[in-house]
N, C-alpha and C positions, 0 to 999 in steps of 0.2 A: 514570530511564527517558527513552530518548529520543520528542522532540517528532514524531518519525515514526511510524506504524503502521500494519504493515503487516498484516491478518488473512491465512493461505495456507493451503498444503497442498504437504506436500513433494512428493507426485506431479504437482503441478498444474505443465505447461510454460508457464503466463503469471505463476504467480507467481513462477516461476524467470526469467523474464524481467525483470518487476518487480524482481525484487533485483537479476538481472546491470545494469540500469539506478541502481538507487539507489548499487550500490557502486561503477560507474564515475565517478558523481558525488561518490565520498568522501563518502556522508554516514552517519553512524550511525541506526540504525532498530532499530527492536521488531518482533519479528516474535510473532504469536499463533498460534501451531501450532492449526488446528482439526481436525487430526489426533490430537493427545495430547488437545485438551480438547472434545468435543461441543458443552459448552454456549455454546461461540465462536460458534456456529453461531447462538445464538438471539439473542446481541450483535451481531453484523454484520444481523441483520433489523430491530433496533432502531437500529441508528445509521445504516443504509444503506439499509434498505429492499431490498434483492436478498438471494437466498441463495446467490452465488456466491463464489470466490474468484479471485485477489485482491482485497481491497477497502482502498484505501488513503487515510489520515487523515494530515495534518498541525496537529496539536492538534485541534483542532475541526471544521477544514474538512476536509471528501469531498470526495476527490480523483476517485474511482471506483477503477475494476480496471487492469488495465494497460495497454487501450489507449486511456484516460484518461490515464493517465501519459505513454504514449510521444508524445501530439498533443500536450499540455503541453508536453514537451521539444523534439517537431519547432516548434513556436511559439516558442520560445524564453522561452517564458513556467516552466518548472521552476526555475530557476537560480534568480530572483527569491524563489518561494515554498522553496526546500531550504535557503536563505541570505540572508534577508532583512538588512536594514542595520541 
């Protein structure tokens, strides 16, 4: 499994963002459909504290939703944490 995770919803247009962003960076990610499984729902309140989507982990560390991700990236700070040394 990949060290990305991302929890979404296929109708969600920020977690479609969030992915159009992670795969322009090439990077392999898990996606948790909280569409197929409900009780995604009640694991993103436990490891995130929000009940929205998307909510995005890199092993351990919350990242947040996506526009957590996209300031990350305008910082130039994503590249370091999707690819670390």
């Amino acid at each position: 499994m990949s060290n990305i995770v991302l929890y979404s919803s296929e109708f969600c247009p920020y977690c479609r963002r969030a992915r159009a962003l992670l795969d322009r960076k090439g990077v392999t990610y898990a996606v948790l459909d909280v569409d197929r499984d409900p009780q995604l729902w009640r694991e993103i309140a436990e490891r995130a504290g929000r009940a929205t989507v998307p909510q995005i982990f890199i092993g351990d560390r919350y990242l947040g939703g996506c526009d957590d991700l996209v300031a990350l990236d305008r910082r130039g700070e994503l590249d370091s944490l999707l690819n670390p040394l």
